[in-house]
C-alpha positions as CSV (number, residue, x, y, z in Angstrom):
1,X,38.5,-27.3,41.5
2,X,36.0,-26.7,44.2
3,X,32.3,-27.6,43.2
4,X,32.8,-26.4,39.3
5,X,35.6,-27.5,36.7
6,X,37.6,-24.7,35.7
7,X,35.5,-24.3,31.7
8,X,32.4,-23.5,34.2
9,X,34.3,-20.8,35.9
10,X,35.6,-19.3,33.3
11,X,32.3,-19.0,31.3
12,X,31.1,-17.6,34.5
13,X,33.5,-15.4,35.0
14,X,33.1,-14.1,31.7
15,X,29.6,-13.3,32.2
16,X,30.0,-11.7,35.3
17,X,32.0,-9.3,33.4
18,X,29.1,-8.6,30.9
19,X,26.8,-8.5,33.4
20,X,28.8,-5.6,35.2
21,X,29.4,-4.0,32.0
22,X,26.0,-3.5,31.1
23,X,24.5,-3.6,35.0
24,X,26.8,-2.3,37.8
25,X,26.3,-2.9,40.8
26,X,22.5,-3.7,41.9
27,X,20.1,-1.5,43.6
28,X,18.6,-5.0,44.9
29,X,19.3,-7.1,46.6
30,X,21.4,-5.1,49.4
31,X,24.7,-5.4,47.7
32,X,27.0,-8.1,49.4
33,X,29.5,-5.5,49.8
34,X,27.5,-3.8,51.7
35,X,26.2,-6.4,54.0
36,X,30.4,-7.0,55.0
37,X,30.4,-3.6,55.8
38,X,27.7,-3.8,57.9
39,X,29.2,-7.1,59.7
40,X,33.1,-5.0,59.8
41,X,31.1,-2.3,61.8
42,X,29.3,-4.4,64.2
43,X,32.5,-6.0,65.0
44,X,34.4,-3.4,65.4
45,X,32.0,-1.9,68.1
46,X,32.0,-5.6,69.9
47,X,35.7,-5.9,69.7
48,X,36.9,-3.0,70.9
49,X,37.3,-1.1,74.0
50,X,39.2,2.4,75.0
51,X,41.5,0.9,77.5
52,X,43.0,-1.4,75.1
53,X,46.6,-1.7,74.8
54,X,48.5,-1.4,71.3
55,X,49.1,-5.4,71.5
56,X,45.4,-5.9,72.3
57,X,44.6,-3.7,69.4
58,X,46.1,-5.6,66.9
59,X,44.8,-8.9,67.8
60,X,41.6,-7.9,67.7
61,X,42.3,-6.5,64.7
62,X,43.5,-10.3,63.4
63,X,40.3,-11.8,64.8
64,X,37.9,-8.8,62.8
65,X,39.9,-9.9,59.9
66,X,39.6,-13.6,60.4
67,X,36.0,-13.9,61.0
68,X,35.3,-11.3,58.4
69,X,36.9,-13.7,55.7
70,X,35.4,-16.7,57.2
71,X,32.0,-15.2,57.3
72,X,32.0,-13.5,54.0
73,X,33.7,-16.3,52.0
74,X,31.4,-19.5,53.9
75,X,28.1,-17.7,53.4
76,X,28.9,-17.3,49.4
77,X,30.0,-21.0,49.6
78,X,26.3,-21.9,51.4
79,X,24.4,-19.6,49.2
80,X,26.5,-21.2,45.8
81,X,26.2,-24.7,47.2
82,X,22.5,-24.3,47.9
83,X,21.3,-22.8,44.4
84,X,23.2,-25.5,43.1
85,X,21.2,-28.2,45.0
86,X,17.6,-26.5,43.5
87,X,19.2,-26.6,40.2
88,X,22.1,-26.7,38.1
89,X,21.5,-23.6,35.8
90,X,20.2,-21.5,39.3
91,X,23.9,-22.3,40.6
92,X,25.5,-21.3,37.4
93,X,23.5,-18.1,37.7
94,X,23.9,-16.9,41.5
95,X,27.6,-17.7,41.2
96,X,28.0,-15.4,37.9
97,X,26.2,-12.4,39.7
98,X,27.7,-13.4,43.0
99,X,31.3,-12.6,40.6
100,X,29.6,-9.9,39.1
101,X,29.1,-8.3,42.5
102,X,32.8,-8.1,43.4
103,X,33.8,-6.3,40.6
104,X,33.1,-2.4,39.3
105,X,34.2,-1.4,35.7
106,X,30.5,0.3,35.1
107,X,30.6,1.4,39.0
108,X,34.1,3.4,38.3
109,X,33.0,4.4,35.2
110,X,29.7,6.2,36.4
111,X,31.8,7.7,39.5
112,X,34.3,9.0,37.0
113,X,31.5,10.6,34.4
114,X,29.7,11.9,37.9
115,X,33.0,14.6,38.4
116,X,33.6,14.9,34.6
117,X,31.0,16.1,33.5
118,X,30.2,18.7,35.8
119,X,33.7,20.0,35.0
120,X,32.9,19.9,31.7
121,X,30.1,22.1,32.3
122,X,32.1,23.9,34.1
123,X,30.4,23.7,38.0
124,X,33.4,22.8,40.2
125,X,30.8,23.1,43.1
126,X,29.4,19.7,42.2
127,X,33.1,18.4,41.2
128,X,34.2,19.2,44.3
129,X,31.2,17.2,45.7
130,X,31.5,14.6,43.7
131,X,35.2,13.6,43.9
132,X,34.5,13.9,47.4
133,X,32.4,10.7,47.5
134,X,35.0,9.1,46.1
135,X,38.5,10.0,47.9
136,X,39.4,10.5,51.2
137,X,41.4,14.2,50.8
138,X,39.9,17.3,51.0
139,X,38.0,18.3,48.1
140,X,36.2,22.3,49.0
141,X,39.4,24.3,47.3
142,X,40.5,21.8,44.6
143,X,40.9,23.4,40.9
144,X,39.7,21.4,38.0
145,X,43.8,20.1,37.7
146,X,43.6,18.8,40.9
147,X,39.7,16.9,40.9
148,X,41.1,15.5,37.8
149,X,44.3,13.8,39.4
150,X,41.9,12.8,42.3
151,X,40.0,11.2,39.9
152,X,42.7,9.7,37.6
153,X,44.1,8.3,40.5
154,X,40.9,6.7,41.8
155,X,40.3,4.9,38.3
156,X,44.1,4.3,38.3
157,X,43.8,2.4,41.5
158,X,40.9,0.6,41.3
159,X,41.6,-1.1,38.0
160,X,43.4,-3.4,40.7
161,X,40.9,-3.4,43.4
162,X,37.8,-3.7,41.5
163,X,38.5,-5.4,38.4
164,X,41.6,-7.4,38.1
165,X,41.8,-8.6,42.0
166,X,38.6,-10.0,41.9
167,X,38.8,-11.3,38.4
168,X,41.7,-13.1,39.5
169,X,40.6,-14.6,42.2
170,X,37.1,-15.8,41.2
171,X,39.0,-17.9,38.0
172,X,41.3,-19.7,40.9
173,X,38.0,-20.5,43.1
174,X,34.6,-19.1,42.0
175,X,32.6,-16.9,43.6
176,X,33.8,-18.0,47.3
177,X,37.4,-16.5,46.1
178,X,36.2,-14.0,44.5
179,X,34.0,-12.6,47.6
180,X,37.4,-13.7,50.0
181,X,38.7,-10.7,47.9
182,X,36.5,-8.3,48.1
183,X,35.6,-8.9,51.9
184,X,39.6,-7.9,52.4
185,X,39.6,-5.1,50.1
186,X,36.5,-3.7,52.4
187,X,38.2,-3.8,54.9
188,X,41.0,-2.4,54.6
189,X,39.0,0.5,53.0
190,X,37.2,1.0,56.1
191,X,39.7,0.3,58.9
192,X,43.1,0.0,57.0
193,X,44.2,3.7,57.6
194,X,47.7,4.5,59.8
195,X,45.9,6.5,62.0
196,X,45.2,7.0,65.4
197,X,42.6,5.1,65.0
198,X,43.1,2.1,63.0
199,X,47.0,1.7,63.2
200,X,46.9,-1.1,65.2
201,X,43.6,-2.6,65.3
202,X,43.4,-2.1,61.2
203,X,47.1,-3.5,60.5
204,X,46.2,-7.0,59.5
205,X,43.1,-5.9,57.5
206,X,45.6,-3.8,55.7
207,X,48.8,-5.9,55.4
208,X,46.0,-9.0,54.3
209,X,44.8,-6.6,51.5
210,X,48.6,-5.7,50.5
211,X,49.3,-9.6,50.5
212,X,46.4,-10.3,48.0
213,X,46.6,-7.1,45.9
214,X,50.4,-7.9,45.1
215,X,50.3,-10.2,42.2
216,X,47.1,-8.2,40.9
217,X,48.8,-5.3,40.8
218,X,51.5,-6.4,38.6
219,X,49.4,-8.3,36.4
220,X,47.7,-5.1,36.0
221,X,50.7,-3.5,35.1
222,X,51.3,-5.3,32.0
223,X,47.8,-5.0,31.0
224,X,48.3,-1.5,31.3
225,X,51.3,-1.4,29.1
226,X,49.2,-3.6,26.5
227,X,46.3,-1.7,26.2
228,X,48.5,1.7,25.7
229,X,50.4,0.0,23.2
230,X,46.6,-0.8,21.2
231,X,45.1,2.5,22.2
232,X,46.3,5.5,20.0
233,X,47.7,8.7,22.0
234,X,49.0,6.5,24.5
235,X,52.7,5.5,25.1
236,X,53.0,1.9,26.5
237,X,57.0,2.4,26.6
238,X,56.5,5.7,29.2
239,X,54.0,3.5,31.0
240,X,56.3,0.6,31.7
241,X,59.2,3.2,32.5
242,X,57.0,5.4,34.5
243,X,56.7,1.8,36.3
244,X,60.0,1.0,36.5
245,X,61.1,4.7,37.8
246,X,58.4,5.7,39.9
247,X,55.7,2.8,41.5
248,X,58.2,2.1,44.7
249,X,58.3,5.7,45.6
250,X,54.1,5.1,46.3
251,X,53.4,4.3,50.0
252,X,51.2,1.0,48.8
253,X,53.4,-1.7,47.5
254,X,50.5,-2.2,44.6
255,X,48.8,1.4,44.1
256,X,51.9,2.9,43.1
257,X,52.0,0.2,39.6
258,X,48.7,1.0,37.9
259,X,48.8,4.9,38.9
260,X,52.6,5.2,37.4
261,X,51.2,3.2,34.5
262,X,48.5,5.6,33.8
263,X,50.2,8.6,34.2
264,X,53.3,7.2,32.3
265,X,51.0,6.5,28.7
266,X,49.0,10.2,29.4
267,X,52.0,11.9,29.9
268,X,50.8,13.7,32.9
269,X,51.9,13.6,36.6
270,X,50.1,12.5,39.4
271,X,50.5,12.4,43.1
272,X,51.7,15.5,45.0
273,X,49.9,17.8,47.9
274,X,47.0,16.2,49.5
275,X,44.9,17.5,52.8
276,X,43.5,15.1,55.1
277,X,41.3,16.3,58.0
278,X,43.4,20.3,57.8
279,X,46.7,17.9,57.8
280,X,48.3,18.0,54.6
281,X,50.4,15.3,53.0
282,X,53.0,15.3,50.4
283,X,52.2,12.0,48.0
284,X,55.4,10.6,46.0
285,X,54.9,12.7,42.7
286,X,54.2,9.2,39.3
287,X,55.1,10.0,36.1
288,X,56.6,13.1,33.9
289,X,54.8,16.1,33.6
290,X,55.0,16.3,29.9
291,X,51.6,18.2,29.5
292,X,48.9,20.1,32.3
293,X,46.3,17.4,33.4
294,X,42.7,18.4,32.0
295,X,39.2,17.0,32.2
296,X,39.8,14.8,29.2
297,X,42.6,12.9,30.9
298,X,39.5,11.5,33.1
299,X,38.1,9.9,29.8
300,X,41.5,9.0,28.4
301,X,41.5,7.0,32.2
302,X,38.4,5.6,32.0
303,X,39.5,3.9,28.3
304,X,41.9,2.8,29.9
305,X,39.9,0.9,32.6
306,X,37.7,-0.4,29.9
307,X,40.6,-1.7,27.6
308,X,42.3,-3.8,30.6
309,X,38.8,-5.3,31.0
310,X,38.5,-6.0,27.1
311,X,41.9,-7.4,27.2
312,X,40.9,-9.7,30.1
313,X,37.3,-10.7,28.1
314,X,39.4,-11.4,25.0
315,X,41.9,-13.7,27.1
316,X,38.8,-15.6,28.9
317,X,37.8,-16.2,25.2
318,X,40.4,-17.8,24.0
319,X,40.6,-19.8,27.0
320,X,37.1,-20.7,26.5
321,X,37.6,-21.7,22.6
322,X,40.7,-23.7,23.4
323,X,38.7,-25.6,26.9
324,X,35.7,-26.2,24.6
């Protein structure tokens, strides 16, 4: 299995779940994620061109796409393969935070506690501002219901993109895998949208992102329904009903799974009205509205992130005890 047997990348991958948990992501060096985005944007303005047709569009799209995963996924494989060569333990550790890097447990976390506690302070100014660095609606006139489903939903979401995706991934192939993930995830985030923009020449970024999110996001389901099953307050039988009744109605084939599971065990409903750019939207509505959403449903969400992630560790564990 690539350059390290699969005992090596599970112990790594386990650490680079430690690592995130008491790290984040790094001030320095430049974040990888960040570099991709830089390279996405560069192509994009060498690619494309304002006469372009809707067929000439799209494969340009496919070839920012292709050399995007190429590029992001050799360089790790060079850096990896070159630590490696100066010495063994110097491989083990640039491939654990290279892992590290491609997930966000503390990263959600922070964003989450950066719009709850200014609503628990009771300043929906800064709420406002703050869920608005972290969704793409319109955030000037939201109430403190409505920051709270932006941000339940955000956690909700990214349990896939930013923990279990990558987790995944980096325990079938290391920290090339694991960056092959993350390099499609950003870029679907930055040119995936069905716009006028991006629907053609960001329709393989995002149909590539759908493709890899899809076994993820049921994975993540279960884990969902397992950790409100351990968590008290939580229902894992609404969760995996909310599932069942509502995560096709979401217009993501994988989004619509973790945020029904979340809103299933809190008993709360999410989706419904969102306004993007003055143009307002109607999201399919997850979950039973047992209960008004509150600030503390932002907490209850974040636990929830957390437990999956324990779950995970606890798995990798065993693993590890039965490898070793």
């Amino acid at each position: 299995m690539w350059i390290y047997s699969w005992q090596e990348i599970v112990s790594m991958t386990a650490a680079a779940i430690v690592l995130d948990w008491l790290i984040g992501d790094p001030r320095w060096p430049t974040h990888p994620v960040i570099l991709i985005g830089r390279w996405i944007r560069w192509m994009e303005g060498l690619l494309r061109s304002k006469n372009d047709s809707p067929t000439s569009e799209k494969f340009k799209g496919v070839v920012l796409t292709t050399t995007t995963l190429i590029v992001g996924t050799g360089s790790v494989f060079v850096l990896v393969l070159a630590a490696r060569s100066v010495h063994e333990w110097l491989g083990y550790a640039v491939c654990t935070w290279l892992i590290s890097t491609t997930i966000a447990i503390k990263g959600l976390k922070d964003a989450a506690y950066l719009v709850y506690n200014p609503l628990r302070k009771g300043e929906l100014a800064d709420a406002r501002k703050y869920t608005g660095y972290i969704v793409g609606r319109e955030t000037e006139a939201l109430d403190e219901e409505e920051l709270t489903r932006a941000v339940v939903e955000t956690v909700a979401e990214n349990i896939v993109d930013a923990v279990i995706s990558p987790l995944f991934y980096a325990l079938i192939g290391g920290a090339p895998l694991a960056m092959l993930y993350r390099a499609s995830n950003t870029l679907d985030s930055m040119v995936g949208y069905r716009n006028d923009r991006y629907r053609h020449f960001g329709w393989a970024s995002a149909r590539w992102d759908d493709a890899m999110n899809w076994i993820p996001a049921r994975l993540t389901g279960l884990l969902l329904i397992l950790v409100a099953l351990l968590q008290p307050g939580l229902s894992a039988k609404r969760a995996a009903a909310a599932i069942r009744r509502f995560a096709h109605l979401h217009p993501s084939p994988n989004s619509g799974i973790p945020e029904s599971a979340v809103a299933g065990a809190l008993g709360i409903e999410l989706g419904g009205l969102n306004v993007y750019g003055g143009v307002a939207s109607e999201r399919a509505r997850l979950g039973w509205p047992l209960r008004p959403r509150t600030q503390q449903d932002i907490v209850y969400a974040v636990r929830m992130l957390y437990g999956v992630s324990f779950v995970v560790m606890g798995g990798l564990l065993c693993i590890l005890l039965v490898l070793f």
